[in-house]
C-alpha positions in Angstrom: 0.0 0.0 0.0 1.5 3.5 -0.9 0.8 6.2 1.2 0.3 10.4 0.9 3.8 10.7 1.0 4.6 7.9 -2.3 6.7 5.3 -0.1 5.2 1.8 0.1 4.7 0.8 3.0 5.2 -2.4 4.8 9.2 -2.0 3.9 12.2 -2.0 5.2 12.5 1.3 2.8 9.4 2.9 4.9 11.6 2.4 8.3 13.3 6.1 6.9 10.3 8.0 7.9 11.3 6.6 11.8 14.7 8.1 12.4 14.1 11.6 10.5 10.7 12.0 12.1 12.7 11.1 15.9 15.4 14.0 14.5 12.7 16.4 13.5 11.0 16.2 16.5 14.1 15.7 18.7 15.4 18.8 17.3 12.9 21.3 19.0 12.9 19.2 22.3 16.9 18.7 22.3 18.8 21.6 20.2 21.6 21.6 22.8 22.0 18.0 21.6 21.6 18.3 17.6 19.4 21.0 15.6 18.6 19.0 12.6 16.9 21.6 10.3 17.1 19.2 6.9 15.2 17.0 9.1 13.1 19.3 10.5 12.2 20.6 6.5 11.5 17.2 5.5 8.9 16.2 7.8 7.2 20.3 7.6 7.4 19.9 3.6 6.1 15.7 3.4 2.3 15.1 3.4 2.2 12.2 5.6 0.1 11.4 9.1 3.1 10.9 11.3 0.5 10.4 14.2 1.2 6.8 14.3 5.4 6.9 14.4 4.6 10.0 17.3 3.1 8.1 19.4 5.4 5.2 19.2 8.7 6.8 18.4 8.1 10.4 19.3 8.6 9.9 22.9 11.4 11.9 24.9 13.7 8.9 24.7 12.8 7.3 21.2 13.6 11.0 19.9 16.9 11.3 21.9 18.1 7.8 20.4 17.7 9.5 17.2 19.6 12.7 18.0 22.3 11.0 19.7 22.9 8.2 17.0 23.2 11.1 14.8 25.5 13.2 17.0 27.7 10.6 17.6 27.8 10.2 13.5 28.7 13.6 12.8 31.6 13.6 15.4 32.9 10.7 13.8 32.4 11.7 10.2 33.9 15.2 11.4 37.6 13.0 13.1 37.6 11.5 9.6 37.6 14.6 7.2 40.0 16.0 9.2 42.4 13.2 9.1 41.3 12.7 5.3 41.0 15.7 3.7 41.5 13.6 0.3 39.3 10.8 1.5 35.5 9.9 0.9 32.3 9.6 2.8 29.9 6.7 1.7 26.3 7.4 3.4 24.8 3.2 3.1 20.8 3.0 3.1 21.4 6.9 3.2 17.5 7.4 3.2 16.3 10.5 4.5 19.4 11.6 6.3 21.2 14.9 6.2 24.4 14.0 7.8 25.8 16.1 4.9 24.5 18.8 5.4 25.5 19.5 8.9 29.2 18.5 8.7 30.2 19.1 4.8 33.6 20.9 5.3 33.0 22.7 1.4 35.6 20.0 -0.3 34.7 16.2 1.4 33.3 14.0 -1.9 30.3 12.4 -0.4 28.0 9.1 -1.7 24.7 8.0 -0.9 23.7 4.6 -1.6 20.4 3.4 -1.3 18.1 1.0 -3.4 16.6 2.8 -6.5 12.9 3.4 -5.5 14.2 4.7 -1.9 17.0 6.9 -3.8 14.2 8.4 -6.1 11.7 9.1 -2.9 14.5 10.5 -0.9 15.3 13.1 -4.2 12.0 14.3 -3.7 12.9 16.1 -0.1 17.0 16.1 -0.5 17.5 17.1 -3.9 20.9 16.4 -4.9 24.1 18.6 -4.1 27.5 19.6 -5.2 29.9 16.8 -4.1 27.5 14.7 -3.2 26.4 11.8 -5.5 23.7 10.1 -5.8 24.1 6.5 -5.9 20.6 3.9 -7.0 22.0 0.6 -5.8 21.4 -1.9 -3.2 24.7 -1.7 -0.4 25.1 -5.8 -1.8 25.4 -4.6 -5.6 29.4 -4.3 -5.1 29.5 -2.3 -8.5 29.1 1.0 -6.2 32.2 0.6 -4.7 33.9 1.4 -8.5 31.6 4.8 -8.3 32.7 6.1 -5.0 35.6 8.9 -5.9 38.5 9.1 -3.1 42.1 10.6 -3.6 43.8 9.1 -1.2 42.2 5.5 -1.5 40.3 5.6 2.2 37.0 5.7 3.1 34.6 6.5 5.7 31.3 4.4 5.7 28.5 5.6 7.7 25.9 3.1 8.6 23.4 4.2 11.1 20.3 2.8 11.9 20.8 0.3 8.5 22.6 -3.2 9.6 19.8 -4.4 12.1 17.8 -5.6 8.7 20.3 -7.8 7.7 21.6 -11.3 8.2 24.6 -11.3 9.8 26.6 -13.4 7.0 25.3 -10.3 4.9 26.8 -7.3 7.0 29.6 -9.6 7.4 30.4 -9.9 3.7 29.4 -6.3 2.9 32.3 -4.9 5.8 35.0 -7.6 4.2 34.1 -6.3 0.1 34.5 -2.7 1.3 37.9 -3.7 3.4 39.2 -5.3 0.2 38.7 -2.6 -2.0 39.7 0.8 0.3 43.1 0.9 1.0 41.6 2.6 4.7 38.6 2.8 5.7 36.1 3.0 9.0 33.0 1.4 9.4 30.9 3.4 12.2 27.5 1.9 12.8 24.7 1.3 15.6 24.2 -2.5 16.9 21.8 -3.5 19.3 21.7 -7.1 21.9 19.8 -9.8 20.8 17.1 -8.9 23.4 17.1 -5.2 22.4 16.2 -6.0 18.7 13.4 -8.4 19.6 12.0 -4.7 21.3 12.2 -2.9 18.6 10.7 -5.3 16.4 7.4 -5.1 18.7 7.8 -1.3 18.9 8.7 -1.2 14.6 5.1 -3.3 14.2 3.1 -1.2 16.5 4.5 2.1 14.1 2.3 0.2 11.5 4.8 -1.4 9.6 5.3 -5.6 9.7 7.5 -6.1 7.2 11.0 -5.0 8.1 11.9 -7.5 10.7 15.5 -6.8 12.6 17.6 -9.9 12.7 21.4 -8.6 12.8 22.6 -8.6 16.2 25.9 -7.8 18.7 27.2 -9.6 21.7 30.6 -9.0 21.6 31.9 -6.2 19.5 35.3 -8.0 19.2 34.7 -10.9 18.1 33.7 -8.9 15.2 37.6 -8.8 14.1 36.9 -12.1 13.1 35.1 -11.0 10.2 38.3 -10.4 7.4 41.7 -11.4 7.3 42.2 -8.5 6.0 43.2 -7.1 10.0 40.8 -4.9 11.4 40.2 -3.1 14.5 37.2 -2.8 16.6 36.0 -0.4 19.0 32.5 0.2 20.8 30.9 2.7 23.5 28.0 2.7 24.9 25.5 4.0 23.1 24.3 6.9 25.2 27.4 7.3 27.3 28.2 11.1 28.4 25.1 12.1 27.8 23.4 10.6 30.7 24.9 13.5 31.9 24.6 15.9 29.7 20.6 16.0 29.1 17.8 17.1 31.4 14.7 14.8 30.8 11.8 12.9 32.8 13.0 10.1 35.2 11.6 7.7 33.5 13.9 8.6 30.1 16.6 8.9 33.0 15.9 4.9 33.4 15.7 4.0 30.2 18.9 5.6 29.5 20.8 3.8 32.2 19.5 0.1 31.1 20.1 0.4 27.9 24.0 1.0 28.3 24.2 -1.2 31.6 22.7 -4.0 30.4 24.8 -3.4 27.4 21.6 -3.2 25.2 23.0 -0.8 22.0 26.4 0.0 21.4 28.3 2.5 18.5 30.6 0.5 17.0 33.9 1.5 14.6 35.6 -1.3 12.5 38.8 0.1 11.0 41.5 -1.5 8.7 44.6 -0.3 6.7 45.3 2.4 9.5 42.8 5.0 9.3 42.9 7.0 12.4 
């Protein structure tokens, strides 16, 4: 079934409407955190009842695990420009994120990649910019690795919000391909515990949507180095970390915050090969 907004729902594709709604919203209750104002554009300009992702997802702490997963992007994103001035930024299952705009340093060569009916609906709200391609394949069509442009042979892959879909053997082979072919690169991406995903599946049906079922999962971030010969490293923090700290919110957002990175719930993680910083 298609909606207002053109985007079939009962997708894996309609999950995009999820994470820019949480920054849109997340925005005005958080802007110490993260202003997102592409976001915040997207959702104003999209005709679309959002009434049912609000009321599951629009919650104080379903919109700060939005802004902070984006946060922590940008900072990351930012450490690699800096190192890589020469480098590239590839954007996986880019959807309706504007990680771009907010840290493009006016000379970083930046790729989206998404599947071609997501890449067309996600032109309709982000239309395409200087620097920034545009790239219509799925992440497991390996011919977009030949179309990402990099001086210096590294890469910086952002993946947020995207592996949970997937079979593990299919992140795993994705993470080895792009190892092979960068020289350097970094992986940074979002996992969640076993028991955390079976959540967010009940919480991804309630939004209305039954048909994007998460099935890639972390224990043990290490064991993750496993993956390639190739020689990677792997590093994780906890998801919400510092800001625990940082952010005034209810008690029972206070609570939620705590379990999740005590009982080791979510975690950022970084995979790394060929030296990148």
């Amino acid at each position: 079934m298609e909606n207002k907004a053109g985007l079939q729902d009962q997708t894996v594709q309609a999950t995009m409407l999820l994470p820019v709604y949480g920054r849109a919203k997340g925005s005005r209750m958080f802007p110490d955190i993260l202003r997102d104002d592409g976001a915040i554009r997207i959702v104003d300009s999209m005709d679309y009842d959002f009434a049912r992702i609000d009321k599951h997802y629009g919650t104080e702490y379903g919109c700060l695990c939005c802004l902070v997963r984006a946060k922590r992007l940008d900072e990351r994103c930012l450490a690699y420009m800096r190192e890589h001035p020469g480098g590239a930024v590839v954007n996986l299952g880019s959807g309706l994120d504007t990680t771009f705009e907010r840290v493009d340093n006016g000379s970083i060569r930046w790729h989206n990649v998404d599947l071609p009916d997501s890449m067309a609906f996600r032109r309709r709200f982000v239309p395409p910019k200087e620097r920034c391609a545009d790239i219509a394949r799925s992440m497991f069509d390996y011919a977009w690795l030949d179309e990402v442009k990099t001086d210096d042979g590294s890469a910086f892959i952002l993946a947020g919000g995207l592996f949970y879909f997937f079979e593990e053997r299919q992140v795993r082979e994705l993470v080895c391909r792009m190892a092979e072919h960068f020289r350097s690169g970094e992986v940074f991406f979002d996992a969640q515990s076993k028991t955390a995903a079976k959540i967010s599946n009940r919480m991804v049906r309630k939004s209305g949507n039954k048909g994007s079922e998460m099935k890639f999962w972390v224990k043990d971030a290490q064991k993750l180095k496993d993956w390639s010969p190739r020689g990677i490293a792997v590093e994780s923090v906890p998801f919400f970390g510092e800001t625990r700290k940082e952010v005034r919110v209810k008690l029972s957002t206070r609570v939620n915050m705590w379990g999740f990175d005590t009982l080791k719930m979510g975690q950022l993680i970084s995979v790394r090969w060929g030296g990148a910083a």
